[in-house]
Every structure is written in C-alpha cells, then in structure tokens.
N, C-alpha and C positions, 0 to 999 in steps of 0.2 A: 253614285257615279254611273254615268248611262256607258252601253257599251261602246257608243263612239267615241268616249274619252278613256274608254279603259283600254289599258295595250293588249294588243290583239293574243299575246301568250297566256296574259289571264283570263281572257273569254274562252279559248279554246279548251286551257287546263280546266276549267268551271263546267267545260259541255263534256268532256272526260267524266270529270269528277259525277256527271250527273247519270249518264250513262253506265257507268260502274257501281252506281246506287241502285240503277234499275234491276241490273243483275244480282245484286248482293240481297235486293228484296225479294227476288224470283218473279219482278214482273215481268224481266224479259228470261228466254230462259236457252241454253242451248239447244241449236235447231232452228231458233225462232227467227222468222224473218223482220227486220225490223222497219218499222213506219217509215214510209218517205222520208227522205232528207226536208224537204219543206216542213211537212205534219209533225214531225219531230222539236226541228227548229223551233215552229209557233207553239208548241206544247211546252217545250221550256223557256221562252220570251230568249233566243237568239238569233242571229242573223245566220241564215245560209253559208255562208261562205266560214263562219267559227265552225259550225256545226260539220261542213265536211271537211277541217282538217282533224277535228275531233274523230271522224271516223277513220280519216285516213292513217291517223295516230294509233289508233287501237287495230285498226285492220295490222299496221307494221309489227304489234304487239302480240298476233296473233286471238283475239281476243273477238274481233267478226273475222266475216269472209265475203268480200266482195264475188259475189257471183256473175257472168255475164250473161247481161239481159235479164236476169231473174232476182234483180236486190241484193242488198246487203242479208249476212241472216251473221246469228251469234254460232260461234264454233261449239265445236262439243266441250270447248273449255279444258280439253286432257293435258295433263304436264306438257307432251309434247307437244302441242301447239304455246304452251302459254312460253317455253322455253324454247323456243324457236330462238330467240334474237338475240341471247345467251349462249349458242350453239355457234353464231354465227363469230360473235365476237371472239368465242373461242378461236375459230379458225384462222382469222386473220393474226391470233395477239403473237407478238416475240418478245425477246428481251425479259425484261422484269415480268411485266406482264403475264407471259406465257410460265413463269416459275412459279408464281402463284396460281395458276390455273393448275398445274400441276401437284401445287402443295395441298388443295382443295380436291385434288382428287386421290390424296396421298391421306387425308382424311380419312375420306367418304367410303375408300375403293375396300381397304382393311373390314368396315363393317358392314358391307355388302357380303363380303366372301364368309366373314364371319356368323352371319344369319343366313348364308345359303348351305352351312354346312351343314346347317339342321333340317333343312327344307326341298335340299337337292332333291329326285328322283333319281332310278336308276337310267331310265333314260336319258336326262340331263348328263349324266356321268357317260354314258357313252358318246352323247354329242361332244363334251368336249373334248374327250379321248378320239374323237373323228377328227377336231380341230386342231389337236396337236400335232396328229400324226400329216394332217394335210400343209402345217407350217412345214414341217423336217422336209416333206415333198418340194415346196415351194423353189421355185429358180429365179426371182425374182423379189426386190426389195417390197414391189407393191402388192406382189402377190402372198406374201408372207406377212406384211402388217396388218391385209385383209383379214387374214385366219384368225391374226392374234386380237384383231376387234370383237371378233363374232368371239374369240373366246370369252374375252371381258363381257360381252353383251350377256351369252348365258348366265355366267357366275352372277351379274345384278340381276337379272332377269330372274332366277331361280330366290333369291331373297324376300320377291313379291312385292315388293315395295313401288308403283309405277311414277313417284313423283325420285326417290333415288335413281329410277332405272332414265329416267329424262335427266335428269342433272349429270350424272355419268355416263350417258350416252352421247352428250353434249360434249364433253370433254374428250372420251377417246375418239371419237367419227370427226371431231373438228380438228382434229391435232393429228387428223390424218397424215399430212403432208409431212410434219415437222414431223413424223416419227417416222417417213418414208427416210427422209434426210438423215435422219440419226443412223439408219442402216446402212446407206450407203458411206458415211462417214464414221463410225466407230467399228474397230476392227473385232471381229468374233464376237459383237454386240448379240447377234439372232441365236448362237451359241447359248451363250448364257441366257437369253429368254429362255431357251428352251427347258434349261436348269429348274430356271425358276420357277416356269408353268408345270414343269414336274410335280416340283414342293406344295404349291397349291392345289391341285388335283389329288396329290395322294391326302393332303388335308380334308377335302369336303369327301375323299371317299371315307376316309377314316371317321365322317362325322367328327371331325374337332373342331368344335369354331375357333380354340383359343390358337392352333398350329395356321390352319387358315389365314388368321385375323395378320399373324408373326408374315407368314410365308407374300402375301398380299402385302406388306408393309416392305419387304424387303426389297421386294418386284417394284413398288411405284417408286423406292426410294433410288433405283438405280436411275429409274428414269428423272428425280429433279434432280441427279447431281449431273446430269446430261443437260440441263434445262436451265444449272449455276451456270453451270461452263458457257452455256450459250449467251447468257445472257451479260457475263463476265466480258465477255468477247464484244458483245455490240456496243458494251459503252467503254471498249479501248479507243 
C-alpha cells in the first residue's frame, strides 16, 4: 500500500515509530540537531507533510525541540521533558480522574519518603524544617501550598531517583490549584498538614524508612479522601 492510500494516522505513527528507532539506536542522539524536514522525509520514503506532524507529535511529547531559526535538535531526553504532557494532564484532571492521580501518588509518594530517609543530608533536613516553618508563616492559601510543594519536592528530590522525582513532581505542581481549592474549602485542613509534615520530618530525621513510609501514607491518604469527596460531588 503506497502512502497515498494509506490514511494519514498510519504514515505519521510509521515516521514516529521511525524516528524513535533512530534514538533508541543512538543515531540520533540528545543535543542532536536533526536533518531537514525534506532530507529526513526522502531518507525514510515519506511525504513532507507525515513527516512534520510526526515532529510536531514528538515535539508535544517533549521528545525534540523546535528551536527558532536554528532547527529541530532532540532534547536531552530527562524525565522532565519526556513527562511534560503527564504534568499537564495532571493539572487539568477532576473528578474520578483527578482520585486516581492521587491514588498514583498515594503509591509512589510512601516510597519516595521511605528511601529518602536513608539518603536525607543534614542540610536537606534543615531545608525542610525551613519549609515547615515558612508554611505556619504563611497568610495565604497559595502562599502556604507553595511551601507544602517545595516540601514534597525535597523529600523526592533527596530519594535520588530523577525519573520518581518527574512523576511526582508532575502530580504535586499540577494539582496546584485543586490543592489551593482544598484549602480554601476544608476547615483546619492546613492545621493538620502541619501535623502530618511533622510526622514525616521526624521520620527521615530519625532515619526510619519504615515510620516515613506509615507517616507519607497517612498525609497522601488525607488528601484522596478529599479527592472521593470531590469526585463523589461532580457526578451528583
């Protein structure tokens, strides 16, 4: 079947799939700027027009980077670029949707805190003890879920892991809003954060992962029974 008879979603997925071969072979490589859109094209027998929404696919995917004036090149390829449009989804999701984003971080977030309590510094322990105390400061609901990000960002951040620290970074910074809303809506909610970001903090200083892992479970679990309710509500 030539490509004039083939629909245009399997020529495009075809110059994806070719382009992603290239990389996974190391012929093209991060950094790399890549061949003209025509030279491209005729190198793998497609038509110009497949081949740039093929880019334009992987560019959304985070995967190149259209530069201006100076080409396409391939990204450095880090979590956070490849999880770019996973960050995104997060932010918009509600409902059901947005429970299981949460229930995914209700996983994830437990063995994060649980391998940073072996791996903490003691300066890591002081930033977040800077970020507690700058929540309790806080006068404001955006100003205070700010602090509680950067604290969650430390605890993954200090686990080492940069493909965990993109997946849950993804999740708290995109559910910004829906967690501004939580604050302004449940009463003495930041109260008991502050409880909780207690329990966890004396966890990783105590080096326990297993108290950590408990403490972390208890914190994400408040937040998806926040996340039922929500989502209980939008399909009244």
């Amino acid at each position: 079947m030539t490509e004039e008879t083939t629909p245009r979603t399997t020529v495009t997925e075809r110059a994806i799939e070719q382009i992603k071969a290239k990389l996974a072979s190391g012929e093209l490589v991060p950094g790399q700027r890549l061949p003209t859109e025509r030279d491209l094209a005729a190198e793998l027998g497609l038509s110009r027009s497949s081949m740039r929404e093929a880019i334009r696919a992987l560019t959304v995917l985070g995967v190149l980077e259209a530069r201006h004036g100076a080409g396409v090149y391939v990204t450095q390829l880090e979590p956070s670029d490849l999880l770019e449009t996973f960050g995104a989804v997060a932010e918009i999701s509600r409902g059901q949707t947005l429970l299981h984003l949460v229930q995914v971080r209700k996983i994830l977030e437990p063995a994060a805190a649980s391998t940073a309590a072996a791996r903490i510094t003691e300066d890591g322990l002081a930033l977040l003890r800077a970020e507690m105390r700058a929540m309790e400061r806080g006068t404001t609901s955006e100003e205070i879920v700010g602090h509680d990000m950067e604290f969650h960002r430390l605890i993954t951040e200090a686990a080492g892991n940069p493909v965990l620290s993109a997946i849950l970074g993804g999740l708290n910074n995109r559910t910004f809003r829906a967690r501004v809303w939580r604050g302004y809506q449940e009463e003495n909610v930041f109260a008991r954060t502050f409880r909780e970001h207690e329990a966890i903090y004396r966890a990783l200083a105590d080096r326990d992962p297993e108290a950590a892992r408990i403490a972390a479970a208890v914190h994400i679990g408040a937040v998806e029974g926040w996340a039922r309710t929500q989502a209980e509500e939008d399909e009244a």
